[in-house]
C-alpha positions in Angstrom: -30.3 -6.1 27.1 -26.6 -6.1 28.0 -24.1 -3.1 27.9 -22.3 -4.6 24.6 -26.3 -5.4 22.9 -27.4 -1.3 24.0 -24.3 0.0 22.2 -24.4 -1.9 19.4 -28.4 -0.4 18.8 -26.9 3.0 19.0 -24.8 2.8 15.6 -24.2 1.2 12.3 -20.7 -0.1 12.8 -19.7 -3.3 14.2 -19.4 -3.0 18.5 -17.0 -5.9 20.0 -16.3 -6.7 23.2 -13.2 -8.8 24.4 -13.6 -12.7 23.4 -15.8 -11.7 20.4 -14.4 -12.6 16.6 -13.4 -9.8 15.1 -12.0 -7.9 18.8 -8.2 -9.1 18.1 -7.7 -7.4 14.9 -9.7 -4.8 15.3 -7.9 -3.4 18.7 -4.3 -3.9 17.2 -2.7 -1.6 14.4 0.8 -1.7 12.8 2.6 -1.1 16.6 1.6 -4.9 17.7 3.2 -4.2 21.1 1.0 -3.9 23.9 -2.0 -3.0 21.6 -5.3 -1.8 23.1 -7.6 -3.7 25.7 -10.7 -2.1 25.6 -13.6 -3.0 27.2 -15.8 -2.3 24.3 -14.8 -1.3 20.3 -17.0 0.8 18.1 -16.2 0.2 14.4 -17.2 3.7 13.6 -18.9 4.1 10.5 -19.6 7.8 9.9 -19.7 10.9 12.0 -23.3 9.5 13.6 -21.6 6.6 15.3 -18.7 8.6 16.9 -21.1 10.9 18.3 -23.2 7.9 19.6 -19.9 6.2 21.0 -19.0 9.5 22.6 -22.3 9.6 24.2 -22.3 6.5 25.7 -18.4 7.2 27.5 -19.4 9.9 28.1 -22.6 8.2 30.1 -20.8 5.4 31.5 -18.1 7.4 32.5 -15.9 5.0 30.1 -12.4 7.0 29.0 -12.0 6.8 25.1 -8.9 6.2 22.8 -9.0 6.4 18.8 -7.5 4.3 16.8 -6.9 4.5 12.5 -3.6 2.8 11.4 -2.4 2.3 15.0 1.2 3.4 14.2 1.6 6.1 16.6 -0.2 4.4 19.5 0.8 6.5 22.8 -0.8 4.2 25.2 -3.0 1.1 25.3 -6.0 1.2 26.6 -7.0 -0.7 29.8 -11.1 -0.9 30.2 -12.7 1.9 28.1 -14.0 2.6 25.0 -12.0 2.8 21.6 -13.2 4.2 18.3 -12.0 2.5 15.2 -12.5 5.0 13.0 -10.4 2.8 10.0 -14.0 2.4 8.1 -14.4 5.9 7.5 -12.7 6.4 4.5 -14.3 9.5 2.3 -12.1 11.7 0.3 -12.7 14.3 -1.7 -10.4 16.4 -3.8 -11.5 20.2 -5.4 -9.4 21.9 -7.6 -8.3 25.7 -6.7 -11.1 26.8 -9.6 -13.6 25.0 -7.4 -12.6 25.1 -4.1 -12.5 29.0 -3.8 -9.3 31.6 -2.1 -6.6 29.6 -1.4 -5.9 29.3 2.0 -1.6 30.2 1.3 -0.1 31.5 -1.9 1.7 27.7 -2.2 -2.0 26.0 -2.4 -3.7 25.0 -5.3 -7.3 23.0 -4.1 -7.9 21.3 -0.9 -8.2 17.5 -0.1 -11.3 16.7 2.6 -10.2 13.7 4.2 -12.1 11.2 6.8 -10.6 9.7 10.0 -10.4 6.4 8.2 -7.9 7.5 5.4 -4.3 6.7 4.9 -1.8 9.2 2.8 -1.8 6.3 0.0 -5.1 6.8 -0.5 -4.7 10.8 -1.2 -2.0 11.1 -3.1 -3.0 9.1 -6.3 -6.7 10.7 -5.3 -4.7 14.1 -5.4 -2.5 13.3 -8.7 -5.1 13.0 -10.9 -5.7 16.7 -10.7 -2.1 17.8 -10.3 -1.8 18.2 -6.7 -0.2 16.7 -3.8 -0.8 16.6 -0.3 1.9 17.1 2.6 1.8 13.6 3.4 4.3 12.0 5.7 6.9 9.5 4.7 4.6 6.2 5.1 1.9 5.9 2.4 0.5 3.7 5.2 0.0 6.6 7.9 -3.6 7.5 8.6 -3.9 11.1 7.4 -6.3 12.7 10.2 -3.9 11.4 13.1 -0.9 12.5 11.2 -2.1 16.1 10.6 -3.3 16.8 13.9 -0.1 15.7 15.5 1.7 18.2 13.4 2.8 16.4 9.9 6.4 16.7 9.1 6.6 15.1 5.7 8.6 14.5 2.0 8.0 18.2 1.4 8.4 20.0 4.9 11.1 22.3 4.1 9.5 23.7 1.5 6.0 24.1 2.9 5.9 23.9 7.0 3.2 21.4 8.4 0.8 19.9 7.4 -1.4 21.6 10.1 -0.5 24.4 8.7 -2.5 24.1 5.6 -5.7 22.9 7.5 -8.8 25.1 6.4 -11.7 22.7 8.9 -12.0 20.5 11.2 -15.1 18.2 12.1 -14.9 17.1 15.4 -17.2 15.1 18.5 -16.2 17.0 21.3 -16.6 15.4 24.8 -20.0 16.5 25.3 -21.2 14.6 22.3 -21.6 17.5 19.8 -20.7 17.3 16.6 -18.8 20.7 15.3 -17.5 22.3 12.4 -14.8 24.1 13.7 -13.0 26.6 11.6 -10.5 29.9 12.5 -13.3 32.2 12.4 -15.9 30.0 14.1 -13.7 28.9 17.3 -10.3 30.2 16.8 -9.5 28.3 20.4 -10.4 25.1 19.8 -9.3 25.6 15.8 -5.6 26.2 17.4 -6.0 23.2 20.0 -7.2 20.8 17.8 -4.1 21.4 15.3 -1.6 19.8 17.7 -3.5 18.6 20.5 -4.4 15.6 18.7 -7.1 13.6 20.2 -7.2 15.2 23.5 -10.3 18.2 22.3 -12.1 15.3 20.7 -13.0 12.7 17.9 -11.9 14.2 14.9 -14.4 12.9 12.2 -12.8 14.6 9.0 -11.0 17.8 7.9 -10.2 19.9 5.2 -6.3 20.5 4.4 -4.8 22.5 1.5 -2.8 20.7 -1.4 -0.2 21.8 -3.2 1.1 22.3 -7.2 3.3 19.4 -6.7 3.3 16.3 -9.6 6.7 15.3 -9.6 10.3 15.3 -6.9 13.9 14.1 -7.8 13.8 12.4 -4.9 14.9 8.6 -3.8 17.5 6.9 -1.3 21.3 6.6 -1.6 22.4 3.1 0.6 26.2 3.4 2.0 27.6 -0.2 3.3 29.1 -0.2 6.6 32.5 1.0 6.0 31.0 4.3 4.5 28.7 5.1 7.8 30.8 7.2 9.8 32.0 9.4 6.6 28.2 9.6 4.9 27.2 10.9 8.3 29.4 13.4 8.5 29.5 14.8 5.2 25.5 14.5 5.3 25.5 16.7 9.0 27.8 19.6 7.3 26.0 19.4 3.9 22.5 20.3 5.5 23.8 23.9 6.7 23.4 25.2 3.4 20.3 23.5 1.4 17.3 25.5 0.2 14.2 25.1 1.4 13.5 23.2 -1.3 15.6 20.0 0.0 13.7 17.9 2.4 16.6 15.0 3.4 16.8 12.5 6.1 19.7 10.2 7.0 19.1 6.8 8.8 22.1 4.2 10.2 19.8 0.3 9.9 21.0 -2.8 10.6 19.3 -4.8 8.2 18.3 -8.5 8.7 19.1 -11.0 6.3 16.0 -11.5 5.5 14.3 -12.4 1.5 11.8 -8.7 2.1 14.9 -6.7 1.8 16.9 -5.9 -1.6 20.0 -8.6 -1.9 22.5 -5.8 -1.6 21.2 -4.5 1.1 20.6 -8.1 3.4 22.4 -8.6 6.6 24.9 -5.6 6.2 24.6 -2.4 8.3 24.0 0.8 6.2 23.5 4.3 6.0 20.6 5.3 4.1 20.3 8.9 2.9 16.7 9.9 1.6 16.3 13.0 -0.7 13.1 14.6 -1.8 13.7 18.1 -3.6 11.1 20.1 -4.7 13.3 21.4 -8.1 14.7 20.8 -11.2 16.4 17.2 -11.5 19.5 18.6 -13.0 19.8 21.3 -9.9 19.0 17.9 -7.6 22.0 15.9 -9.1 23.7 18.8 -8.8 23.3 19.2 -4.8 23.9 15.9 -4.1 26.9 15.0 -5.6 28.8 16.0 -2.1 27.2 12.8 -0.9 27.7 10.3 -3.9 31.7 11.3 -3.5 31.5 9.8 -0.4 31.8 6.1 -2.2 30.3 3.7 -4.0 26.5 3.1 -2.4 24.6 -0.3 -2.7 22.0 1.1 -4.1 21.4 4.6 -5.9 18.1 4.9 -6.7 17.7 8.8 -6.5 15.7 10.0 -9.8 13.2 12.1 -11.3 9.8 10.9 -10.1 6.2 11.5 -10.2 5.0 12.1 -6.6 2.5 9.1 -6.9 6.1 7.0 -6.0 7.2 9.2 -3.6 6.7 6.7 -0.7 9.4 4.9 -2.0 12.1 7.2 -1.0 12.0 6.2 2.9 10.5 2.7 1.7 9.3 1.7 5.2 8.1 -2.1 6.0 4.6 -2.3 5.8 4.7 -4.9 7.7 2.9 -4.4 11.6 5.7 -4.9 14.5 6.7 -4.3 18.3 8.9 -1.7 18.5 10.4 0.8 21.0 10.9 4.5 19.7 11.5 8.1 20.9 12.6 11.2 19.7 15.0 14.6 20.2 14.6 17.7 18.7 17.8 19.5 18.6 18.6 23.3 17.5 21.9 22.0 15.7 23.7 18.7 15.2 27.4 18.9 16.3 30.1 16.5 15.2 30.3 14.8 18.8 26.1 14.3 18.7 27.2 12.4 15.2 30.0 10.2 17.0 27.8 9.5 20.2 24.8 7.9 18.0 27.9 6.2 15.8 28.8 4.9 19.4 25.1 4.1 20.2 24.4 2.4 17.5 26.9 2.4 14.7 28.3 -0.9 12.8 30.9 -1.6 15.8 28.1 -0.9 18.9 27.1 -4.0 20.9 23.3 -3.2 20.4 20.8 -2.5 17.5 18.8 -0.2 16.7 17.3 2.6 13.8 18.8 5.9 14.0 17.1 8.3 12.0 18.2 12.4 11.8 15.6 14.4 10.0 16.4 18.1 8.7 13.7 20.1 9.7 14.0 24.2 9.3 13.2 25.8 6.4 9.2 26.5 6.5 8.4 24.4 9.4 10.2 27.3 11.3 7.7 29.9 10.3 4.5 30.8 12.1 1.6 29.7 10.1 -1.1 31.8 8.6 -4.1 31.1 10.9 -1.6 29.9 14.7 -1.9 26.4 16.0 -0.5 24.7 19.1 2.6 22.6 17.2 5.6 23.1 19.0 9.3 23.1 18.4 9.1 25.1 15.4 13.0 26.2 16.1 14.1 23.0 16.1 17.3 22.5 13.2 16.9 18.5 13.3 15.2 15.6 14.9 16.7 12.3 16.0 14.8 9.6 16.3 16.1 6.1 17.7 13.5 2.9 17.1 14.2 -0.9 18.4 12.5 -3.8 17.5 11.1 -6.2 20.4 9.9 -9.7 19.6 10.7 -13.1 22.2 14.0 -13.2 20.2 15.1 -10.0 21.2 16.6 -8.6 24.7 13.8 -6.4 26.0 15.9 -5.1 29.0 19.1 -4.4 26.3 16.7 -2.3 24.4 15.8 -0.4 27.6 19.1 0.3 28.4 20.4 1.3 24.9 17.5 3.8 25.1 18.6 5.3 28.4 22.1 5.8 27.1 20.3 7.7 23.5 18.7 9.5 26.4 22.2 10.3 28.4 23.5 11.5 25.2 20.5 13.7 24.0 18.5 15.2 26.8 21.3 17.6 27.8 20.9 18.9 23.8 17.7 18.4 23.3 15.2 21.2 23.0 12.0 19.6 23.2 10.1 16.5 21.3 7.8 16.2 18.5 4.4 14.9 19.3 4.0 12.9 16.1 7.1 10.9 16.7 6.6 10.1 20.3 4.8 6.4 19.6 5.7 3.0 20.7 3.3 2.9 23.5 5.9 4.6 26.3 5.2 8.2 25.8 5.6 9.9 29.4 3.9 12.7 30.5 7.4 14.8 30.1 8.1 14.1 26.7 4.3 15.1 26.1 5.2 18.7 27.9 8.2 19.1 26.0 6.5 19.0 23.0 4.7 22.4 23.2 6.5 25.9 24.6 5.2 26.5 28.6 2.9 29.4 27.3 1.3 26.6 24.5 1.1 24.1 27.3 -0.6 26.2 29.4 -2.9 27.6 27.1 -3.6 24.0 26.1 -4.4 23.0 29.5 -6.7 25.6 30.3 -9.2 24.7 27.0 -9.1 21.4 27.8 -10.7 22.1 30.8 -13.0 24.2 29.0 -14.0 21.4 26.2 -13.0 17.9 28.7 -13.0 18.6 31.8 -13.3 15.2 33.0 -10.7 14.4 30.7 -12.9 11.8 28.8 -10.0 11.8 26.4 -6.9 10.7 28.3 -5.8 7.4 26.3 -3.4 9.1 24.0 -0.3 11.9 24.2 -2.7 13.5 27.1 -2.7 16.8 28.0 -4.5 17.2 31.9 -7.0 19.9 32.3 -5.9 22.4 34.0 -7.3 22.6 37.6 
């Protein structure tokens, strides 16, 4: 019996091995560059055939990546064994009156959500029953990944991470044990696992807390070229005085002239301002009127609207693509950190590329109730920078206008955020910097306690310590 034919008896997914039908699309998620080249792929089914798949790494000393959407792939795995884990798509949603003490004051029932499940799935799930969950900006986004990588989202300001609000986690842990892991029953590996993302294990499912949430005034205001360099800075010194209840973004695109966008919108280079406020729609228009004074937009599309729509306020493609991304998380954004990234990439730069500042503050700067390991909790904003690659585009130009976002930011920056460190070129510093030393160190030292071989190295990995 060959290696592929003995897996494959082990579980009830499908197993492929490279030059089988099926192994193409199976090993490649929404970041199409440089996707995964396993030597084997387990199309996990259910808890049972992670363990299994675990257990036979573990055996054949084969390391193990984990793969759902594919959107925030770190690194593509050469040789070894990767879980699919896009099957695994249970969800249940209980009610406060069902689901017992909340785990925060802000919760109101909890969402248990397998590996397999994306954030559109939840929230209409979630809806029904007049919740919401703190789901990121992409209805597209597997939900595990996202939440164990942190979860900045729509509603961040107001209510921290999304790790913050996990009650369980079910997990395979390198030694092929299945565990139920909660903050009473292994605080340790409770706090790893809730920013450590998939270097303590194969996170099966987990329990999260939702929120009283139905509706946001929420939506995108689109500024034409001529507009950028005003909207930015009146959006930079607008932010130092929101409530929490304001979760904004602002992101500089050059659009492509292509029939997927909106006609207005096609070929120009704009500034897109995204709101999501947690408050009374008249208290919203109220807010943002600072910004609509800046001039005429393209489109205007801010409203009052249930939260089921919500993923229409960044309106990502959905679309798979090569691209080329990293982040900076900065304590404060200064009028000369606005020019540079206007120089960077602004209407008048040479290059192209997505320039995203996030807010962040408000709740995601407390400590949770129950600690986990996210880092750069301080930070005041993040800046994100994201170039498309294709064979029409410059590879090397991309490269270089990265290394001059990197001249520009490093020297401001106070650390990274794990869940925004994809595009298949995370380093092993931008990992670091995304935890405090004492977090880093702490994380080190349990994963030699739970991987020591460091079975799970084919993501943001974090060494064992030695």
């Amino acid at each position: 019996m060959s290696t592929h034919e003995t897996l494959a008896a082990r579980v009830r997914g499908p197993v492929f091995a490279p030059g089988d039908e099926g192994y193409d699309d199976e090993r490649t998620g929404f970041q199409t560059n440089d996707p995964h080249r396993p030597s084997v792929i387990v199309g996990a089914e259910d808890a049972g055939d992670v363990r299994a798949a675990v257990e036979y790494a573990a055996e054949n000393r084969l390391p193990v990546a984990v793969q759902n959407t594919g959107h925030g792939l770190p690194l593509a795995a050469e040789g070894g064994l990767l879980i699919s884990t896009r099957r695994m798509t249970g969800l249940r949603i209980t009610p406060a009156a069902e689901a017992g003490e909340a785990g925060t004051p802000a919760e109101a029932g909890t969402a248990w959500i397998e590996a397999g499940v994306r954030w559109g799935q939840v929230v209409p799930e979630a809806a029904a029953h007049g919740l919401a969950p703190l789901s990121g900006s992409s209805p597209g986004v597997g939900a595990v990944s996202y939440v164990l990588g942190g979860g900045v989202g729509l509603m961040s300001r107001m209510y921290g991470n999304a790790a913050d609000h996990v009650r369980s986690i079910d997990v395979v842990t390198a030694d092929a044990r299945p565990r139920h892991v909660t903050p009473d029953s292994d605080p340790d590996l409770f706090w790893a696992l809730l920013g450590g993302r998939a270097n303590f294990g194969v996170v099966t499912s987990l329990e999260i807390g939702l929120v009283p949430v139905t509706r946001l005034y929420g939506g995108g205001l689109y500024f034409d070229a001529g507009l950028i360099a005003g909207v930015m800075e009146t959006w930079r010194t607008w932010t130092a005085a929101l409530p929490d209840e304001m979760t904004s973004s602002i992101a500089l695109m050059p659009v492509p002239a292509l029939p997927v966008f909106p006609e207005p919108l096609r070929g120009r280079h704009v500034a897109h301002v995204r709101i999501a406020y947690v408050g009374d729609a008249a208290e919203g228009e109220r807010l943002i009127e600072p910004l609509r004074a800046v001039g005429p937009r393209l489109i205007d599309n801010v409203r009052d609207m249930p939260y089921t729509e919500s993923g229409t306020i960044h309106n990502e493609p959905p679309v798979p693509m090569a691209y080329h991304a990293t982040n900076f998380a900065l304590d404060d954004l200064d009028a000369g950190t606005v020019q540079g990234l206007l120089d960077l990439a602004g209407p008048g730069a040479p290059d192209r590329a997505i320039v995203e500042i996030r807010q962040l503050g408000g709740a995601l700067a407390q400590a949770p109730a129950v600690p986990n390991a996210v880092g750069n909790r301080d930070a005041g904003y993040l800046v994100g920078v994201l170039s498309r690659l294709g064979p029409e585009i410059d590879a090397d130009a991309v490269h270089a206008l990265h290394g001059r976002a990197g001249d520009l930011l490093d020297k401001r920056s106070s650390g990274r955020l794990l869940n925004f460190l994809f595009g298949a070129n995370a380093t092993s510093e931008q990992v670091r910097a995304s935890y405090d030393a004492a977090a880093y160190r702490r994380l080190r030292e349990l994963k030699a306690v739970h991987d020591p071989s460091n079975l799970f190295r084919l993501n943001h990995n974090i060494p064992p310590a030695t």
